[in-house]
C-alpha positions as CSV (number, residue, x, y, z in Angstrom):
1,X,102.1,49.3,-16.7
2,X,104.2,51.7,-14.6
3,X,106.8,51.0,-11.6
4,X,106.9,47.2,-13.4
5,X,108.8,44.8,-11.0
6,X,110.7,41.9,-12.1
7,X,112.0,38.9,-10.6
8,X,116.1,39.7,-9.8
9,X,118.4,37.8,-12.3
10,X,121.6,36.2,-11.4
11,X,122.6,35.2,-14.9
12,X,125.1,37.4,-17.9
13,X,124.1,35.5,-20.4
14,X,125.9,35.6,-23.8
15,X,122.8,37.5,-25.7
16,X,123.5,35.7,-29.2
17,X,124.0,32.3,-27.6
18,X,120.8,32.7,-25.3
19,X,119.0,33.8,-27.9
20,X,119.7,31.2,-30.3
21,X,118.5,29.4,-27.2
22,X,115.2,29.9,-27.6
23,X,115.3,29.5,-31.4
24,X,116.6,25.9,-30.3
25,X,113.7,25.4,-28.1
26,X,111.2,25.9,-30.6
27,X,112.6,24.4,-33.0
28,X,112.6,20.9,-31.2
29,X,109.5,21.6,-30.1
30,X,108.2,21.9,-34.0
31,X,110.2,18.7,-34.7
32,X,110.3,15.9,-32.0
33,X,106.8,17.5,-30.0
34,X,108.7,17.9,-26.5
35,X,109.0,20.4,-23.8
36,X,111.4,23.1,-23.7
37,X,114.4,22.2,-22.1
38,X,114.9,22.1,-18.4
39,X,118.8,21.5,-18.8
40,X,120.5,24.1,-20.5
41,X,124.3,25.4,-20.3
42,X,124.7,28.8,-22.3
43,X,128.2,30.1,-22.8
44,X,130.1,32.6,-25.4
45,X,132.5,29.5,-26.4
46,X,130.2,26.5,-26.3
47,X,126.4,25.7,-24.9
48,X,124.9,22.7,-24.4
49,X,120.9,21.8,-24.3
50,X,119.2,18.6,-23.6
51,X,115.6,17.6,-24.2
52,X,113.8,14.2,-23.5
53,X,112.9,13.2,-26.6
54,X,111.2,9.8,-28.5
55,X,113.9,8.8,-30.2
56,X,117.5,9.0,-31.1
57,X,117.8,11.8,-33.8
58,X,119.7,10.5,-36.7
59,X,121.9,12.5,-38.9
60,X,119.6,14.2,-41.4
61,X,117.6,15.3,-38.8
62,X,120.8,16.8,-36.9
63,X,121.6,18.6,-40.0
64,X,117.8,19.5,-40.4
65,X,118.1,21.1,-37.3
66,X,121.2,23.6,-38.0
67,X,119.6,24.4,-41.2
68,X,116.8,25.3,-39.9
69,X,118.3,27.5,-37.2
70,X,120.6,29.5,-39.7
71,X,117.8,29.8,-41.9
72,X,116.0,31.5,-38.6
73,X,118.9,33.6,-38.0
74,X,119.0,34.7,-41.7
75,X,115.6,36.0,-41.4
76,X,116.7,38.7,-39.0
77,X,113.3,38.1,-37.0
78,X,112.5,41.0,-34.7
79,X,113.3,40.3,-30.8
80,X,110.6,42.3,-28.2
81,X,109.6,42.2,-25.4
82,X,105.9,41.9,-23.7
83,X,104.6,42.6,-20.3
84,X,101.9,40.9,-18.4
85,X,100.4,39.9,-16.1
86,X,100.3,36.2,-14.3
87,X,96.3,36.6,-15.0
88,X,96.8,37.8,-18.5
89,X,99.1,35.3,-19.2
90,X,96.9,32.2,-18.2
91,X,94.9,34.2,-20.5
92,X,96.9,33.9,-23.5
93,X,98.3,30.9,-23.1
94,X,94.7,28.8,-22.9
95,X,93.4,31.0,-25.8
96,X,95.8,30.7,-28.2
97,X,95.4,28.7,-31.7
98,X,96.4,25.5,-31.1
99,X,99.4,25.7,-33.7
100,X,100.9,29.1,-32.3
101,X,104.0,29.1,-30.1
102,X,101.6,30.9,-27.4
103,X,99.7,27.6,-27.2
104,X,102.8,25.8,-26.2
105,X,103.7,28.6,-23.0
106,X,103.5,27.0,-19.3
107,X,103.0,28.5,-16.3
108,X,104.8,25.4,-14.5
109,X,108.2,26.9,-15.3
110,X,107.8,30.2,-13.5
111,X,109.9,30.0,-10.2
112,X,107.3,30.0,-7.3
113,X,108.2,33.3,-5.9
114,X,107.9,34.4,-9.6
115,X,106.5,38.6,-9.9
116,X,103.2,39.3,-10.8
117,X,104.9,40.7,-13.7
118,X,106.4,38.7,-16.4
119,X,108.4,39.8,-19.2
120,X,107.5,37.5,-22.6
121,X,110.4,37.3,-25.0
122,X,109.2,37.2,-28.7
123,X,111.1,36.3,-31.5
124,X,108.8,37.0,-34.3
125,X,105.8,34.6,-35.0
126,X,107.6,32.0,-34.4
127,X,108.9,32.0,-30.9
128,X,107.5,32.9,-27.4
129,X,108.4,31.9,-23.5
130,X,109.0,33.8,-20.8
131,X,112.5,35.2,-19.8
132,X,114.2,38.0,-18.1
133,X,117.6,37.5,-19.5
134,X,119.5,39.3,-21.7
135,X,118.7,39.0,-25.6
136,X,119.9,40.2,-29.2
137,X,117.5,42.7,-31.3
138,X,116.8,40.1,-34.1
139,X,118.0,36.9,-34.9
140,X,120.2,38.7,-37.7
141,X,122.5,39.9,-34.7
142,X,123.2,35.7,-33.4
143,X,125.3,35.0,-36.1
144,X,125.9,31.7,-37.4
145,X,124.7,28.4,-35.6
146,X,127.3,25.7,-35.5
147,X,126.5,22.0,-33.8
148,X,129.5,20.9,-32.5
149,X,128.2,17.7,-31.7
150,X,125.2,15.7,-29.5
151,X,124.8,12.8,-27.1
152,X,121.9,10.5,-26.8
153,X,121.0,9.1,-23.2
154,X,119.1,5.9,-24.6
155,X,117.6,5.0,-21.0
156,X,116.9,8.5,-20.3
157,X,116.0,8.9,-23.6
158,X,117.6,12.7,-23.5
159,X,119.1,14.3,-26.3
160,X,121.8,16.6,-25.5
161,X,123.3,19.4,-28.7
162,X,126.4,20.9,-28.3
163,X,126.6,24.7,-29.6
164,X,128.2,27.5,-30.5
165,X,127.3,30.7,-32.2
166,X,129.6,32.3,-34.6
């Protein structure tokens, strides 16, 4: 693809913290079976994420979830970068295995004026979505994942996890 144009970005993200984002995504996708989070604060000293979840984590899930996320980070997976199109993305995503992370990509979180190019972010095998923020090379380069803490919203029933990256 040549001349490719992107949507403009008005974000700096922090690129360890927003990459541990998507880490975070997918792994509460794996665990609890929800959507990626439509609420998300990402910051160098502290983020914070919420998902609507079924039920009120308890604690060894909490710590199930850090572990799993340094364990991620340890394993230095490679960070790239795909380009295509809207077509050949309702492509991929509805011919994907059923257990891949490109069976779990939505078009309904593209921004309506969204390019006819999109950039995917891949983070290995184990994470997809598309993104045009700023990222790290490999999960080795994010450092370690602390959870500062969480909140659960029992009427809403949204789980909120408070991060940092160290």
């Amino acid at each position: 693809m040549e001349d490719i144009i992107l949507n403009e970005h008005n974000k700096e993200e922090f690129p360890p913290a927003h990459t541990a984002e998507h880490l975070l995504n997918q792994v509460m996708q794996r665990m609890f079976d929800c959507d990626r989070s439509r609420n998300a604060h990402i910051e160098r000293k502290k983020s914070k994420i919420s998902w609507i979840i079924d039920h009120k984590p308890d604690h060894k899930e909490e710590q199930a979830i850090e572990r799993q996320m340094n364990e991620l980070i340890a394993e230095d997976l490679p960070v790239t970068f795909e380009f295509v199109t809207r077509v050949e993305l309702e492509g991929l995503v509805f011919n994907s295995e059923p257990d891949s992370p490109d069976a779990r990509l939505s078009l309904d979180r593209l921004p309506e004026d969204a390019s006819e190019t999109i950039r995917l972010v891949r983070i290995g095998d184990f994470d997809v979505c598309p993104c045009i923020g700023k990222h790290v090379r490999s999960t080795g380069q994010i450092g370690r994942f602390e959870m500062l803490g969480t909140n659960w919203d029992q009427e809403k029933h949204s789980f909120r996890i408070r991060y940092k990256v160290v």
